[in-house]
Steps between C-alpha positions, in 0.01 A plus 500: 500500500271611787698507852364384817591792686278781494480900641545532899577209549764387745847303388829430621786506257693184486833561348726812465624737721173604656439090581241490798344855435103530497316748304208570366437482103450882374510427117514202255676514155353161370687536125851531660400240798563759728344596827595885696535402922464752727867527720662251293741555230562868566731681312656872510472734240611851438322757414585833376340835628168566295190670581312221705809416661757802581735377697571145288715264683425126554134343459486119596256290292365165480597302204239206363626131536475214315189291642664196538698679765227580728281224710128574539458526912137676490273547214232823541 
């Protein structure tokens, strides 16, 4: 299935906790129906010390949601 919503555009998510948020599309995962929003649906991982990152800690990172989710407000 080929979705509407392409790369840079702009949507607004519809439904979850981030209802009302607008963001710009920064990837698309069309086999899992899936697009990555930048701001939206941020989530904290941690990270241990390594050599790119010596101190470790917590590293916040946007999570892909499900297209139907998201409303298309701009297209590029």
């Amino acid at each position: 299935m080929k979705l509407k919503i392409k790369k840079g555009d702009t949507v607004q998510v519809i439904t979850g906790v981030d209802k009302g948020k607008e963001g710009r599309v920064l990837e698309i995962y069309p086999s899992k129906m899936k697009v990555l929003v930048e701001g939206v649906n941020e989530k904290i991982k941690h990270e241990k010390p390594s050599q790119q990152n010596q101190q470790g800690g917590r590293v916040t990172k946007s999570a892909p949601l499900h297209y139907s989710n998201v409303k298309l407000i701009q297209s590029k």
